[in-house]
C-alpha distance (Angstrom), angle and dihedral (degrees) to the residues before:
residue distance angle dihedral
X1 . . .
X2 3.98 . .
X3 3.82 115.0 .
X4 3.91 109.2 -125.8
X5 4.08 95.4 -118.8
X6 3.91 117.7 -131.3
X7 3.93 114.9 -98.7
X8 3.73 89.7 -116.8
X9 3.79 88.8 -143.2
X10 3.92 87.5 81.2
X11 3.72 88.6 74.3
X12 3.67 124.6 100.9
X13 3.61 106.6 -139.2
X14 4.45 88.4 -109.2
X15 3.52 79.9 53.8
X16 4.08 92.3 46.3
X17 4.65 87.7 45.1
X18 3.95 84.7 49.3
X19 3.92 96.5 50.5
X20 3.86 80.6 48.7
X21 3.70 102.4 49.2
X22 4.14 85.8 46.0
X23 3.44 83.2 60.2
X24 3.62 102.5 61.1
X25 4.33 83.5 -107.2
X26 3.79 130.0 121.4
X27 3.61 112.2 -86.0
X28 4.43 86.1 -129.4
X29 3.84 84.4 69.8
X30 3.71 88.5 69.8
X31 3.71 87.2 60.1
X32 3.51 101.7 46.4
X33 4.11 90.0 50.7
X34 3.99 88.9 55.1
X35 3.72 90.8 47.7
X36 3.95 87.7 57.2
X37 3.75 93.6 40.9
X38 3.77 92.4 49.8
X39 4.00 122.3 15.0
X40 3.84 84.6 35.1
X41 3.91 95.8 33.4
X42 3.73 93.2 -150.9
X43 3.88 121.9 -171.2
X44 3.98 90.8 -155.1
X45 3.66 145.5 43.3
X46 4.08 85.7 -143.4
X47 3.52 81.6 77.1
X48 3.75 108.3 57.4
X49 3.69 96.0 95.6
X50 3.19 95.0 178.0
X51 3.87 97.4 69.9
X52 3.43 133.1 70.6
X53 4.32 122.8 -87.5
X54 3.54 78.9 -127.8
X55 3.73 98.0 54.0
X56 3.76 87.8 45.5
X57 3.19 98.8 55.1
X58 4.09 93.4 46.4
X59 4.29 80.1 46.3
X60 4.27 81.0 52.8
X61 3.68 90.1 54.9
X62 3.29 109.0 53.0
X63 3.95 106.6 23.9
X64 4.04 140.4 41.2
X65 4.14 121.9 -161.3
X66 3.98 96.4 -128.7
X67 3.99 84.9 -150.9
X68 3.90 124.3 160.0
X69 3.46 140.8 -108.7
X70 3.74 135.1 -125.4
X71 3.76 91.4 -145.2
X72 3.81 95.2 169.0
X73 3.97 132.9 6.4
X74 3.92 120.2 -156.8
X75 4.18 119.8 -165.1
X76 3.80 116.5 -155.3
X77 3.60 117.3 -147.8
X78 3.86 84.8 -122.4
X79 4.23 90.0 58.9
X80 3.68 87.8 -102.2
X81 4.12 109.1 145.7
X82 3.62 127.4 -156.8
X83 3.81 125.6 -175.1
X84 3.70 123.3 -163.1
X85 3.85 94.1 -149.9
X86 3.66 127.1 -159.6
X87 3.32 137.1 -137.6
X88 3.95 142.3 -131.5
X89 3.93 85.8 -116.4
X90 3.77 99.3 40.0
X91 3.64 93.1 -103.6
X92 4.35 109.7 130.8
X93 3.74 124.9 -144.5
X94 4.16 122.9 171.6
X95 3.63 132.6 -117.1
X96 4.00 120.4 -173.7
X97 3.73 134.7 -162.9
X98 3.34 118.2 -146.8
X99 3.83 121.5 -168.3
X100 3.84 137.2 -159.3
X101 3.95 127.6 -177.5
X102 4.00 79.6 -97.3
X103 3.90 120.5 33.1
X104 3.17 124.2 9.5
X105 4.45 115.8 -143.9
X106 4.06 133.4 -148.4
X107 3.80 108.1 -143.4
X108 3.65 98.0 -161.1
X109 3.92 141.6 -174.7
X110 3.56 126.6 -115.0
X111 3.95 100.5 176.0
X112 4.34 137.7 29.4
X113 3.58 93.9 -118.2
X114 4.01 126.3 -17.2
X115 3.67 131.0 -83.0
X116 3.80 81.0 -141.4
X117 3.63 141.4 88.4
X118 4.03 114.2 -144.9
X119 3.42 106.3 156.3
X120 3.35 97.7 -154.8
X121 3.86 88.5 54.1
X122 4.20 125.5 92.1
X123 3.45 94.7 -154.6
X124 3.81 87.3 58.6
X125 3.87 99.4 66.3
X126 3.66 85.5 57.2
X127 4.18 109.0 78.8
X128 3.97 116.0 -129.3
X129 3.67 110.6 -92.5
X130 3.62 95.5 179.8
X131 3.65 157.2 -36.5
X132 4.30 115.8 -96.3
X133 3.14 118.6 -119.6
X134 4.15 116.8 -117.6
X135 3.86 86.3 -108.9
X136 4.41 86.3 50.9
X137 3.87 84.8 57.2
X138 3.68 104.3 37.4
X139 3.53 85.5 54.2
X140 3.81 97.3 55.3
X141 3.87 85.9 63.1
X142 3.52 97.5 48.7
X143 3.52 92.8 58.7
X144 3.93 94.8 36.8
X145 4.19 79.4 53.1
X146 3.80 87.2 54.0
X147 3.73 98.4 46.4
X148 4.08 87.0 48.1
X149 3.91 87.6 52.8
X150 3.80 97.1 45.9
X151 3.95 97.9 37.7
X152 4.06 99.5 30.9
X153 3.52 105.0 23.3
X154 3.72 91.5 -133.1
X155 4.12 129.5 90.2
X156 3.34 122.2 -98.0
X157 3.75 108.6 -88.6
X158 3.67 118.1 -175.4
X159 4.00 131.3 27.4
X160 3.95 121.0 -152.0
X161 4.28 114.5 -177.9
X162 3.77 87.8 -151.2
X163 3.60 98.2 126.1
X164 3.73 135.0 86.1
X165 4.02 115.9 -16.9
X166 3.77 131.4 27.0
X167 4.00 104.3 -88.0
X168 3.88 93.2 -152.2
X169 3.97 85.0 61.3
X170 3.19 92.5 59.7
X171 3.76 103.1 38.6
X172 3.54 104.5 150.3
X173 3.26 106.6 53.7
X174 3.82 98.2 40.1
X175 4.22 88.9 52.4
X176 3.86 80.1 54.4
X177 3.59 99.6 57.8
X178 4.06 97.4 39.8
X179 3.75 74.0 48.6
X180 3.50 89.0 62.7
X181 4.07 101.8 24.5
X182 4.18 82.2 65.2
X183 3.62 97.3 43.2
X184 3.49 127.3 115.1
X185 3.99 84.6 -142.2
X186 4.06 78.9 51.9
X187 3.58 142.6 47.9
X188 3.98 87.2 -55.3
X189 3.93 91.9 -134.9
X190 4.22 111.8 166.3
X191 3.81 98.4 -114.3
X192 4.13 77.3 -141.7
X193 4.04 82.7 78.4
X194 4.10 92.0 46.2
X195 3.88 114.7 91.2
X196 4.13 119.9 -166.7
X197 3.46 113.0 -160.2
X198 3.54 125.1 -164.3
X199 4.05 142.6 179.5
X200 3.76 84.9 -122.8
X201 3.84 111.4 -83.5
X202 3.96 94.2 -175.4
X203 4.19 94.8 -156.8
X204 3.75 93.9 43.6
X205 3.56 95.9 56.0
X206 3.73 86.4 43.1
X207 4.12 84.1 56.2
X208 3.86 90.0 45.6
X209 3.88 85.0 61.2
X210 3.46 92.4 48.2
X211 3.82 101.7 48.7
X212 4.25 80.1 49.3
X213 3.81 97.2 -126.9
X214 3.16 120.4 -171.3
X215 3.49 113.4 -143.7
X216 3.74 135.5 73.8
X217 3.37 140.7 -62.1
X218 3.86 127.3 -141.5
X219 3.76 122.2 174.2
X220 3.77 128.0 -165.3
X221 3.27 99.8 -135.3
X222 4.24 103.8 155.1
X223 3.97 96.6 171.8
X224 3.72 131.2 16.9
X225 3.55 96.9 -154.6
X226 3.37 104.9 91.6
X227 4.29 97.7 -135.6
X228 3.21 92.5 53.8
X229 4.66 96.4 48.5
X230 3.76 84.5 47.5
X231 3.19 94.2 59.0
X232 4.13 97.9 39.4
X233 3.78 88.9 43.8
X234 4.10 108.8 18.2
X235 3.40 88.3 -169.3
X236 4.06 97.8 72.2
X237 4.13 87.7 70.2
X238 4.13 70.8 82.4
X239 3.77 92.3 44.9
X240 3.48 102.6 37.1
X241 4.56 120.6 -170.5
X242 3.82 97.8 -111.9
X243 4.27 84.8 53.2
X244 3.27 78.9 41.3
X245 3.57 116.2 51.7
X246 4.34 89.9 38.1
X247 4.25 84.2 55.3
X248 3.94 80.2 51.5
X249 3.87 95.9 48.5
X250 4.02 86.6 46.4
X251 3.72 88.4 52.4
X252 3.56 96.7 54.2
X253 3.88 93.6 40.1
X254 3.91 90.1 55.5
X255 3.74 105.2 42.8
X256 4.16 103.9 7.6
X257 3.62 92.2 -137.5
X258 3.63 110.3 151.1
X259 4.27 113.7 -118.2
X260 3.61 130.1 -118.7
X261 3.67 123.3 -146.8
X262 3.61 118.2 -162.5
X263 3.89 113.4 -149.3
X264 3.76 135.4 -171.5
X265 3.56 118.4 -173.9
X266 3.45 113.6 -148.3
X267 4.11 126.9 -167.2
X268 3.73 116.2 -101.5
X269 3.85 91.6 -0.9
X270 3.51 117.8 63.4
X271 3.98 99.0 2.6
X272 3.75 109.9 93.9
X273 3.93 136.3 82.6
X274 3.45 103.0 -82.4
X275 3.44 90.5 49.4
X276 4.19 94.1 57.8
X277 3.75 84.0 39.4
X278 3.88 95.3 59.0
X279 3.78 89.8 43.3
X280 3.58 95.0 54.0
X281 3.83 91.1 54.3
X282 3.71 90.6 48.1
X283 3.64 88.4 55.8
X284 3.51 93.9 64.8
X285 3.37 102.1 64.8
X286 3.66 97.8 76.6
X287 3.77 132.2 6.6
X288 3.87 110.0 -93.8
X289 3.75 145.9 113.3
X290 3.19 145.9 -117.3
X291 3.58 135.9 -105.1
X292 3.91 109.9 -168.3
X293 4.06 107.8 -166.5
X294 3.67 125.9 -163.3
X295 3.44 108.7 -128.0
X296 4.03 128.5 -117.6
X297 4.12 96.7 -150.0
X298 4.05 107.3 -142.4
X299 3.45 93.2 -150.8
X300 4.04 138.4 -1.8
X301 3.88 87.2 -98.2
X302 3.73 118.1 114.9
X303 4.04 104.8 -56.1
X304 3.90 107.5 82.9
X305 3.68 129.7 160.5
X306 3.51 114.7 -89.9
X307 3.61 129.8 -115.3
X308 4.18 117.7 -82.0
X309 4.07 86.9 -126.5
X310 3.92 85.6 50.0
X311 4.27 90.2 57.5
X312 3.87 88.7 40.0
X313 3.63 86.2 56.3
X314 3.56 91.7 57.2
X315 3.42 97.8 41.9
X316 3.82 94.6 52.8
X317 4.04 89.4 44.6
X318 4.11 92.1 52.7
X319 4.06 92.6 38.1
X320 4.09 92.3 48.6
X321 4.46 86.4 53.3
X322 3.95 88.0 48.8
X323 4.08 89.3 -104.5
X324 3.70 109.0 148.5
X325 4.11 108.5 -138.4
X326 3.43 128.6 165.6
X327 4.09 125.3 -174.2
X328 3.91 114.5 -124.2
X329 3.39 116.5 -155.1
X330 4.10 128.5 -134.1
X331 3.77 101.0 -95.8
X332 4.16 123.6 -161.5
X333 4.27 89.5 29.4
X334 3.40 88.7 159.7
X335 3.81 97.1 58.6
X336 3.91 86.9 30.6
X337 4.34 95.4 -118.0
X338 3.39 103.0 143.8
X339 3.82 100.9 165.5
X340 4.05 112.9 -112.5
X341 3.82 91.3 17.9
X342 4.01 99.6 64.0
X343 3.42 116.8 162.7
X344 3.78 120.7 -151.4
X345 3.41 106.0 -124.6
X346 3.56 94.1 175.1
């Protein structure tokens, strides 16, 4: 029977000089194989040129690079850029680019599936197969970086985990890869231009304070009464505002990074008064803004974009209590990316 050999991305590079050094090698080799794993993000050990066939080959035997696929590439007429990525096991998850006359931003998956149960959400109807691995979602900004450079002639220049999965259910192994996205050893991103969005997992943000990250936090939050989020996102009877908003407030008291709420309005369910009156209350628990994003229905079923009056409402209500919101439009309608709603289409 075949042993299943170690993705050889697990391996911290002591862990890399050790294997080395049991292996009758110099202990330096270890760092020059993490340098083309990471800074070079290479899919093979053919290409480490810098290493010995024989080393290769020994690298061959006992290790694999669990790397992904771009297994099909969609262009929007607006420059929007969706991958359909494959994995190591088969399994697909999606990745978008999403550019502006300035920056240009990797939406990127952090789970197959979600844990979660938005009903609004495509991703949700599919169940969570599993979490990627740090080397899954490092990847999905290399190539996102590649696509910027080819198509835009400019580096990738900010990172939002917004697409398929819930990134605080999979903490580990998305700290690892920022971890390694900001590293010097890495891509050498600021972690000031890397956004983590979640559905509001009140203890993990609390953690994410702890552990002093660095980057930002964005919260789909889509109603702050709490009838109306259960029954966008069932899941938040589990996560529920007052939890909620104090995880917020320790947030901001730890790291005092401002908060991001993400918002879709929807018609006849999130779109009237007291609905912009509870969100303006909300919003005054910690500094933030507020992201208000036109929705890209998945069906004719009961989610539909709200009126323009209803998002001017908002707008006005959040502008007249000094909030600063701005309305982001669905991007890549054509090839149906809208970031943080991705359907597999697979």
């Amino acid at each position: 029977m075949e042993i299943e050999k170690k993705d050889i991305r697990s391996l911290t590079k002591e862990q890399l000089r050790d294997f080395f050094v049991a292996n009758g090698d110099k202990a330096f080799r270890g760092n020059q194989v993490y340098e083309w794993l990471w800074s070079k993000a290479s899919h093979s050990f053919e290409d480490m040129t810098n290493v010995s066939k024989e080393t290769r080959a020994m690298l061959e035997n006992n290790f694999v690079i669990n790397h992904i696929k771009v297994d099909q590439m969609q262009r929007s007429e607006d420059g929007t850029v969706k991958n359909a990525v494959r994995l190591h096991d088969g399994l697909i998850v999606e990745s978008v680019l999403i550019p502006t006359e300035t920056r240009t931003t990797a939406c990127v998956s952090s789970q197959v599936g979600c844990s979660l149960d938005c009903n609004f959400c495509a991703t949700a109807r599919l169940k969570r197969m599993r979490n990627l691995e740090p080397g899954e979602i490092y990847d999905q900004v290399v190539a996102i970086d590649r696509e910027s450079r080819l198509y835009y002639n400019r580096p990738l220049s900010n990172i939002v985990f917004m697409g398929m999965g819930e990134p605080l259910m999979n903490y580990n192994n998305v700290m690892k890869a920022i971890d390694m996205i900001t590293s010097d050893e890495g891509l050498g991103m600021s972690p000031k231009r890397i956004t983590v969005s979640t559905s509001g997992v009140s203890k993990m943000i609390k953690k994410m304070a702890d552990d002093e990250v660095k980057f930002k936090l964005a919260v789909s939050l889509h109603s702050a009464i709490e009838e109306t989020r259960n029954h966008i996102m069932p899941f938040t009877k589990n996560f529920q505002l007052p939890e909620l908003r104090e995880a917020l407030q320790y947030w901001y008291k730890k790291t005092k990074s401002k908060v991001t709420y993400e918002y879709v309005v929807w018609k006849g369910i999130n779109d009237d008064k007291a609905s912009i009156d509870a969100l303006v209350k909300f919003c005054k628990y910690v500094p933030c803004k507020v992201n208000l994003i036109e929705y890209n229905p998945i069906d004719d079923g009961e989610f539909q974009q709200a009126s323009d009056q209803a998002i001017d409402n908002y707008i006005k209500a959040l502008e007249q209590n000094d909030i600063v919101a701005k309305v982001r439009r669905s991007r890549g309608k054509d090839i149906d990316a809208a970031c943080g709603q991705l359907a597999n289409k697979s």
